[in-house]
Structure formats: structure tokens, C-alpha cells
C-alpha positions as CSV (number, residue, x, y, z in Angstrom):
1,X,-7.1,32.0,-14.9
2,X,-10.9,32.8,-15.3
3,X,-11.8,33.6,-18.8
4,X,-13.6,36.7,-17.6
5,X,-10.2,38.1,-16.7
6,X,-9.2,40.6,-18.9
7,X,-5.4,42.2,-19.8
8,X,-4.8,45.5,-20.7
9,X,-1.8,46.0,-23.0
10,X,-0.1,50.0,-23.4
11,X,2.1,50.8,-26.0
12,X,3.1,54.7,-25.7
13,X,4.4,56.6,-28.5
14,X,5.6,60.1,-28.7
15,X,2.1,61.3,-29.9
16,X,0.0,58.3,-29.4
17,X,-0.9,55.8,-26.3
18,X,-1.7,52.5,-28.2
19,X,-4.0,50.1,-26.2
20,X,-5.3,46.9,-26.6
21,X,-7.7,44.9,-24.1
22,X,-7.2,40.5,-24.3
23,X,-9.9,38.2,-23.0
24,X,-7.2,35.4,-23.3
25,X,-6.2,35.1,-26.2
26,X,-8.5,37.0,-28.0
27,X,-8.6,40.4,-28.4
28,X,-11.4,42.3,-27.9
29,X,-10.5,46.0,-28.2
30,X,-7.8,48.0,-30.1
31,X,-7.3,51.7,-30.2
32,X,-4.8,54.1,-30.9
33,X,-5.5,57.2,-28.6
34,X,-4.1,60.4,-30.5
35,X,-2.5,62.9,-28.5
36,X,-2.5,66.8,-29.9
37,X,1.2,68.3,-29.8
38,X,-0.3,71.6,-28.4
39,X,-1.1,68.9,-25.2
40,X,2.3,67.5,-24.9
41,X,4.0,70.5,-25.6
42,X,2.9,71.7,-21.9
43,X,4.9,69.0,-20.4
44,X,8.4,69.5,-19.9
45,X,9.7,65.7,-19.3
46,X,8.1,63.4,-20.8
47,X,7.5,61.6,-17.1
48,X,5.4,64.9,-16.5
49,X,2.7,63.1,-19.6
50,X,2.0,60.1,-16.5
51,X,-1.4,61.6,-15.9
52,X,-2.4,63.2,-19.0
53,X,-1.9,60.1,-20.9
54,X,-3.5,58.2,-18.1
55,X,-6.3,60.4,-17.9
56,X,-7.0,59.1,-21.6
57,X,-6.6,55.7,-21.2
58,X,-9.2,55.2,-18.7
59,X,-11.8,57.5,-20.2
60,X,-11.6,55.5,-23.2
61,X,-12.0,52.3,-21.1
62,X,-15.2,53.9,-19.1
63,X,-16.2,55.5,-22.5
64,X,-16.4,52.0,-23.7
65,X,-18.2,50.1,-21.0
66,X,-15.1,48.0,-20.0
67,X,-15.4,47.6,-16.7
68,X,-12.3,48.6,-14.0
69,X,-12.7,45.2,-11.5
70,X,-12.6,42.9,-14.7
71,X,-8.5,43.7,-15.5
72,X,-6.4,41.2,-13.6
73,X,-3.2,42.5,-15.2
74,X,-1.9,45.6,-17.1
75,X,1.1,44.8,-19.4
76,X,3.1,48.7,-20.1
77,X,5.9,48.4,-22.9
78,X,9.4,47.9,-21.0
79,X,12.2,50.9,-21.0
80,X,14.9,51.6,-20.8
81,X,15.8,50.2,-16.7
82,X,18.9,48.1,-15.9
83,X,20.1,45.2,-17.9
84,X,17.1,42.1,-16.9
85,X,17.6,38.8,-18.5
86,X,14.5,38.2,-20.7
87,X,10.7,37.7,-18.8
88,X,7.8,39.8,-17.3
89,X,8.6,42.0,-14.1
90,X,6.4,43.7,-11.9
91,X,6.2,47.5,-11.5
92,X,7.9,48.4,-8.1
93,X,9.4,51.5,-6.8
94,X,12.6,50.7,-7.2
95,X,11.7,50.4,-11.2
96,X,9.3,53.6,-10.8
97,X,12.7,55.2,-9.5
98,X,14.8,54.3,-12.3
99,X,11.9,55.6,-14.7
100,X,10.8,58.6,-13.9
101,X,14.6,59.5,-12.8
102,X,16.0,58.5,-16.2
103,X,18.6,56.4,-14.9
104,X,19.5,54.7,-17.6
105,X,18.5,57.4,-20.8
106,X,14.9,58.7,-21.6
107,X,12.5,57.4,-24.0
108,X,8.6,57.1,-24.7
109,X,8.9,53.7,-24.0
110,X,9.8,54.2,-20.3
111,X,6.0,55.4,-20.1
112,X,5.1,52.1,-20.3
113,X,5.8,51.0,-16.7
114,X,5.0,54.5,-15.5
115,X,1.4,54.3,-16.8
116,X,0.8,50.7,-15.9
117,X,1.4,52.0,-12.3
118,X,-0.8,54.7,-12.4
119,X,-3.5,53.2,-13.8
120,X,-3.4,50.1,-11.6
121,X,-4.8,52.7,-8.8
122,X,-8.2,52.4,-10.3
123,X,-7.5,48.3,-10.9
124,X,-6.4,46.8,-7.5
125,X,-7.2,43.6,-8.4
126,X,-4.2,43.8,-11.8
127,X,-0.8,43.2,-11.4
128,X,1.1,46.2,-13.3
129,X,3.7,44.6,-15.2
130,X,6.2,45.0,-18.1
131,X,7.3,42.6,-20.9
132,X,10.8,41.9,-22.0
133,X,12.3,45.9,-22.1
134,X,14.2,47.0,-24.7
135,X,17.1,46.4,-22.3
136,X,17.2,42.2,-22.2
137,X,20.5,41.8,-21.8
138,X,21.4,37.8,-22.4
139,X,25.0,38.6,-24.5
140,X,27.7,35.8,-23.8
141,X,30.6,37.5,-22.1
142,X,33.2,37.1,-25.2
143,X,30.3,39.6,-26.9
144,X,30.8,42.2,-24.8
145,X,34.5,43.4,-25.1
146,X,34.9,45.7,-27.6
147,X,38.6,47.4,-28.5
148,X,39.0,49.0,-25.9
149,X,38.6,48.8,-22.2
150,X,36.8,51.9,-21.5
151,X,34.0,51.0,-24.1
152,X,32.0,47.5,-23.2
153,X,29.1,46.8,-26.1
154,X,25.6,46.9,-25.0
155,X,22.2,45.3,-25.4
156,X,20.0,46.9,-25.9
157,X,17.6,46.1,-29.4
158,X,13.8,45.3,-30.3
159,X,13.6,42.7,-27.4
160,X,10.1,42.0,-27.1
161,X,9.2,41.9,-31.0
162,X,12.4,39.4,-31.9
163,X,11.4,37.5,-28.9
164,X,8.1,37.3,-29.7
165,X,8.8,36.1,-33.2
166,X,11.2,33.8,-32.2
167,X,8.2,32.2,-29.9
168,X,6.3,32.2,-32.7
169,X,8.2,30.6,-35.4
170,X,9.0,27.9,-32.6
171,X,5.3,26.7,-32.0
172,X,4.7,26.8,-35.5
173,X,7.5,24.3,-36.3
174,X,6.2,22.4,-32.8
175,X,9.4,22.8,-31.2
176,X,10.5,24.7,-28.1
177,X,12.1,28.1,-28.5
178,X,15.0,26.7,-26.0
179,X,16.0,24.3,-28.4
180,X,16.7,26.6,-31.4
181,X,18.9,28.3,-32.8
182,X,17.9,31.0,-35.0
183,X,18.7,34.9,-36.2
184,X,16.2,36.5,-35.8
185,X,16.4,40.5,-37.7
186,X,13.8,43.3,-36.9
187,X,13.5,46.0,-39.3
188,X,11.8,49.2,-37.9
189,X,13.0,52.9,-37.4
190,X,16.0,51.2,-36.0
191,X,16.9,47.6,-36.9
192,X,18.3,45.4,-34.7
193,X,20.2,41.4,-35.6
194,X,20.2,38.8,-33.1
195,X,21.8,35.6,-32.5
196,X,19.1,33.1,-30.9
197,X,21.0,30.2,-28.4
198,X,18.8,27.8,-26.7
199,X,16.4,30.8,-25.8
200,X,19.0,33.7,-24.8
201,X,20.4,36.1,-27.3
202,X,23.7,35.7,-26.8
203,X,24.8,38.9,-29.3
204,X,23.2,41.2,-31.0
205,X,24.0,44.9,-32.9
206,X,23.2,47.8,-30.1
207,X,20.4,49.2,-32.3
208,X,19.2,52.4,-29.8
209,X,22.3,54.4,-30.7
210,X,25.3,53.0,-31.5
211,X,26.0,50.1,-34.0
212,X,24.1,48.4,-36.7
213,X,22.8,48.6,-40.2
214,X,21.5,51.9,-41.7
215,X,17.8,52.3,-40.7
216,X,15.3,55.0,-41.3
217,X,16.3,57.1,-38.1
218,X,19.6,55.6,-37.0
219,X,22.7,55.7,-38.6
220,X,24.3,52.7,-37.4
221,X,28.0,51.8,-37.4
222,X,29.6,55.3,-38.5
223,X,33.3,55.6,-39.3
224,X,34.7,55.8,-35.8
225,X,37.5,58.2,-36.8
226,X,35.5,60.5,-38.8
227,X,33.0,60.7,-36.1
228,X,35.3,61.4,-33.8
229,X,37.2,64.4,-35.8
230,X,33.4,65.4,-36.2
231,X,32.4,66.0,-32.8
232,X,35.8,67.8,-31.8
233,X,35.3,70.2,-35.2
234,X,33.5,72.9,-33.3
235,X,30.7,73.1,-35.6
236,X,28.3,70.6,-34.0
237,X,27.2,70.4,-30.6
238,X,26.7,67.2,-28.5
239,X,22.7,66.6,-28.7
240,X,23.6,67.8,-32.2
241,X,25.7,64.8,-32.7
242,X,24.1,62.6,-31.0
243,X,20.7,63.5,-32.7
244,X,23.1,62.3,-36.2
245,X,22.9,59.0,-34.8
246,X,19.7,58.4,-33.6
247,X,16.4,60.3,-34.8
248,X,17.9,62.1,-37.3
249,X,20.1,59.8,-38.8
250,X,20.2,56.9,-41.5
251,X,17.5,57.3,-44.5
252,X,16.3,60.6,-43.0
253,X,19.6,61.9,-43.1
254,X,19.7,61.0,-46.8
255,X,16.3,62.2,-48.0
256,X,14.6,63.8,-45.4
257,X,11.8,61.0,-44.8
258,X,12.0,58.1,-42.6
259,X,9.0,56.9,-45.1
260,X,10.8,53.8,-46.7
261,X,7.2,53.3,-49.0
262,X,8.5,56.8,-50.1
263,X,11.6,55.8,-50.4
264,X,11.3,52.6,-52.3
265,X,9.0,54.7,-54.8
266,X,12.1,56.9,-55.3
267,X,14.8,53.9,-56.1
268,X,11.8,52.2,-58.1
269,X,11.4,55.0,-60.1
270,X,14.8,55.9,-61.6
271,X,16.2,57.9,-58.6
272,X,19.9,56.3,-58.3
273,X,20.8,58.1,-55.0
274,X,17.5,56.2,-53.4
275,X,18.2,53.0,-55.1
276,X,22.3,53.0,-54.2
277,X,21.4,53.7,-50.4
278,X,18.1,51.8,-49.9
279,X,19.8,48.7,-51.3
280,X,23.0,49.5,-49.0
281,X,20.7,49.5,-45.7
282,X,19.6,45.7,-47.6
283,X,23.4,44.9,-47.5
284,X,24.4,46.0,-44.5
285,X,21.1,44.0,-43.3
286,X,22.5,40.9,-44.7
287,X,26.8,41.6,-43.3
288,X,24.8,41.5,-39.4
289,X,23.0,38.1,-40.8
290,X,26.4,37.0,-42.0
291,X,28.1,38.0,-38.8
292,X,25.4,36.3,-36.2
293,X,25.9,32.7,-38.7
294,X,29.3,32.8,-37.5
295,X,28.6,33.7,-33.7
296,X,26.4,30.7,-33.7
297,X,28.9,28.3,-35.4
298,X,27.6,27.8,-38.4
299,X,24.4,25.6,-37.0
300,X,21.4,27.4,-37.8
301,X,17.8,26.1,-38.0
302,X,16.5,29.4,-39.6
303,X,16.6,33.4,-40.0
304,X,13.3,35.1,-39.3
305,X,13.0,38.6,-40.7
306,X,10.1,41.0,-38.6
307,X,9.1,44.4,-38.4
308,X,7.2,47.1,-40.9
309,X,9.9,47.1,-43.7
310,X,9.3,43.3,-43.9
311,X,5.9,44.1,-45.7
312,X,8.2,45.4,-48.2
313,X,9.1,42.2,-50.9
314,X,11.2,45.0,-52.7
315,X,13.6,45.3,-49.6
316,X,13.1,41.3,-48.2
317,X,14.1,39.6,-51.1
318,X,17.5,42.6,-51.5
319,X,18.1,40.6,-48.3
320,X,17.4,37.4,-48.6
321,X,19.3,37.1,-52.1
322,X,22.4,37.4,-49.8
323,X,21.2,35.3,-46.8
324,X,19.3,32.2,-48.3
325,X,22.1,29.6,-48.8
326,X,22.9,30.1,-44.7
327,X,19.2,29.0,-43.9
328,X,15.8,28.5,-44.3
329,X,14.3,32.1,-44.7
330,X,11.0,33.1,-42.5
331,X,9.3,36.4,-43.0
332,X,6.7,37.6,-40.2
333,X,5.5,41.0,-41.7
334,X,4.6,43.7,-38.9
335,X,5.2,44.1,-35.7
336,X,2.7,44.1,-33.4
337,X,3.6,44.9,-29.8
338,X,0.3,44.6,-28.6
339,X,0.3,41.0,-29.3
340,X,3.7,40.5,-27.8
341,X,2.6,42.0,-25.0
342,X,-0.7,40.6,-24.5
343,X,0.4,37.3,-24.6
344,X,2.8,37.7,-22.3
345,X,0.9,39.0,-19.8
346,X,-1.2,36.2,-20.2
347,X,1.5,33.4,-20.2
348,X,2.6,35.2,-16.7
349,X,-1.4,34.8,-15.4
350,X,-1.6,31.1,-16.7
351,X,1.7,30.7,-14.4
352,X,3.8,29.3,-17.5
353,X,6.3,31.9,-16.9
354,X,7.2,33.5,-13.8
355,X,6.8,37.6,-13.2
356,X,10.2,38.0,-11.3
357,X,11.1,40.9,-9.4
358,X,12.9,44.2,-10.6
């Protein structure tokens, strides 16, 4: 790869389009384009933002010199398509059809691949690409049967952050990823716990909207019964419901922030409600831990804890006072997608992984 070459990394959010531009491995340009809710509100699906958002991204580029020929690839954040083992795919129609069709549920994130397209119009010479989708699906098949035939559990988690940490942790010990094994946990609006074989995730909690810890927006494993009784009560309709579980769920629920700085404040400061249920989201953290030490035997080399709530040494060490006997303990505060996705775009253009076909 030339060192001119340049990758462009997007990370849409419901009212932002992160970007980030990489001259290998170092970044040259970061920027978090703003989008006004009067703009989006014009849009009735959120495929119908494709060439608004676009629009944006390239007049920033232009704005800012960067010249169009100079990309050779554009890395969007992966949605939610079909179940892909781990890697980088190309944008193709088939994946374009499965996005903008909602196949398999709507979220920002499926902009990603959308926007990578479009904007590879004014880029021939970049590959439009997307990097380990929230939908990796690696689970060994004894993870997958839940109690009953009609429901089979899921992957779908933070694949391209606990991937991405995993790599990371890996070449700073100078040892291949392949040869670990590790639980790796991600704590953001929804938190996900994975169990880290040889390179796959063989199990993990289906963080989007079903199982899990408590987390800021997600409620995590409810009381099936209850839930149940709840959604058959007549007072409650079903994007009610499902709005309980994810997006208005879990510490929002509780106190009507997602902010856990906010929250901590509270539980620091005397409030006992904030304390009780901040420090059970910490415990139920640690029970997933527990659970992915047995899935993987027993034999692990170390637990690596990621995400925005691991800036928080209040909440890490809740967790880690639980966890630290079953392994070394590795905090990686953050979580920076444009990274993750930057490098491995560039991984795919050095040819030391392969972009594989949708």
C-alpha cells in the first residue's frame, strides 16, 4: 500500500456522522459533523438520511482540502445484516438490499454501509467496506439453544470494539489473538460479555435487546414471567414494550438519565436508590464475567474491560472486586470506533486480512 493512500473511516450516530481520515496508521483528521433535529426530522426512515448525511461528509472533506482520488478505501460502521463470522466485507447490492430494506431490524448503524456506498461514487478508486458488524456471529452451537425450541439465542453485541480490544491486548502481550483466551466486557449504552476462544467468540450475552446486565439504555435479562404478564396486561403497547427494553430501559428507566457521570454523582453523594442500582448493574457485570470463566473451562489468560463507563474507577473496581481472583484484570478506557475501524480497513489494504464477500 502507498503511504499516500488514505482511509476514510464513518461512524453514524442518530444526530451525528463521526469521521475520521488515516494515512496508515496515523490519523490525520477527526470530526464529528453535527446534524440539527429540525434536518432529520424531514426524513421519514432513517435510509432516507443516505444523501443528506453524505452531502456532509464530503463537503467537509472538500471544505478541508482532502482530496477525492487520494481515498483508496472507505470503512462505514457494520449493521445490523445477516449473521458474518468476524472480518471486513465489501459493500454489494445484496448487503445494500438488506440495509436499506431492514431485513434484519433498523438502526443508525446500518448507515454505515449505506454511506460508504454512496460516497464511493465520488472515490472510484476506494473499496467501500464494513468492519466486523454488530452481527459477528462466532457462538459454539451448545450456546445457541435456549429453553425452548422456538427461541434460539443470538449474537449480536459490541463486535468491533471487543474485537478490537482483544487485538490489542494481544500485541501488547506479543502474542497472537488466536491463541488466547480471554473475556473481554464492553460497557457502553448497552454492555455486552464475551468469551474469547482461539480468535472466535464462542458465547456472548445478546446485548441489542434481549439479555445481559443492566446498562444505561437496556434493561437486560428481565423476569421472563413478569414480562410476559406485562405485555398481555393491556396497558402497554408493543414498541411500548419493546422501547422498556432497549432505549428506554436500564439506568434511564431508573432515574431518567442514561448519564452514569450523573449517576455516580448521585450514589456518591448519599442517594441510596443510585448507589443500590448503580452497584447492581457492577454485579450483574461481574455474574456474565463469572458465567464466560465457566464457558471457557476455567483457562483464562485475562479479562479486558472497554467502553466509556471504564473511565469510571468508581464502577471498574465495583467490578473487578468480584472478578480479580479468575484473572489478570486489563482496563482499556474508551471506545473508539474510529480506530477500530481505521485499522481495519488498513489491515484489509496491507492484505493481512482478507475483505470477503457479503
Amino acid at each position: 500500500m502507498q503511504a499516500s493512500l488514505l482511509i476514510l473511516v464513518i461512524n453514524p450516530r442518530h444526530d451525528f456522522t463521526k469521521i475520521g481520515i488515516y494515512e496508515n496508521t496515523k490519523l490525520l483528521y477527526l470530526k464529528r459533523i453535527m446534524h440539527p433535529a429540525e434536518e432529520l426530522n424531514k426524513y421519514e426512515k432513517l435510509s432516507d438520511q443516505v444523501p443528506f448525511r453524505t452531502k456532509c461528509v464530503i463537503d467537509e472533506l472538500i471544505q478541508n482540502d482532502m482530496s477525492l482520488d487520494r481515498f483508496a478505501a472507505i470503512v462505514g460502521r457494520g449493521g445490523l445484516v445477516k449473521p458474518l463470522g468476524s472480518g471486513v466485507y465489501e459493500v454489494n447490492d445484496k448487503m445494500l438490499n438488506d440495509l436499506y430494506n431492514s431485513h434484519y431490524s433498523e438502526d443508525v448503524v446500518n448507515l454505515g454501509g449505506m454511506l460508504a456506498h454512496e460516497i464511493q461514487k465520488k472515490m472510484p478508486d476506494a473499496k467501500a467496506v464494513i468492519a466486523d458488524p454488530v452481527v459477528v456471529d462466532e457462538l459454539e452451537d451448545i450456546a445457541r439453544v435456549s429453553g425452548h425450541p422456538l427461541f434460539e439465542r443470538k449474537s449480536i453485541f459490541h463486535a468491533l470494539m471487543q474485537k478490537w480490544t482483544a487485538r490489542k491486548f494481544a500485541k501488547s502481550q506479543i502474542k497472537p489473538y488466536e491463541e488466547l483466551r480471554l473475556i473481554v466486557v464492553h460497557l457502553g449504552s448497552g454492555i455486552t460479555v464475551g468469551a474469547h476462544l482461539n480468535g472466535r467468540v464462542i458465547d456472548v450475552n445478546q446485548g441489542h435487546d434481549g439479555e445481559g446486565p443492566v446498562a444505561p439504555l437496556r434493561s437486560g435479562t428481565l423476569p421472563a414471567g413478569d414480562l410476559v404478564r406485562l405485555c398481555f396486561s393491556g396497558k402497554h403497547t408493543r414498541e411500548e414494550v419493546l422501547k422498556m427494553l432497549t432505549g428506554a430501559g436500564g439506568l434511564y428507566a431508573w432515574f431518567g438519565t442514561m448519564s452514569t457521570i450523573e449517576i455516580e454523582q448521585m450514589a456518591t453523594s448519599g442517594n441510596k436508590q443510585a448507589k443500590l442500582v448503580y452497584g447492581a448493574m457492577a454485579y450483574q457485570v461481574a455474574k456474565y464475567v463469572g458465567s464466560m470463566f465457566a464457558v471457557l473451562e476455567g483457562q483464562v489468560d485475562a479479562i479486558l474491560i472497554s467502553g466509556g463507563i471504564a473511565n469510571s474507577k468508581y464502577f471498574t473496581d465495583m467490578v473487578m472486586k468480584r472478578i480479580r481472583n479468575i484473572a489478570p484484570v486489563h482496563v482499556f478506557p474508551g471506545s473508539d470506533e474510529i480506530e477500530a475501524l481505521g485499522m481495519n480497513g488498513l489491515m484489509a489494504l496491507k492484505g493481512e486480512i482478507d475483505i470477503k464477500e457479503y
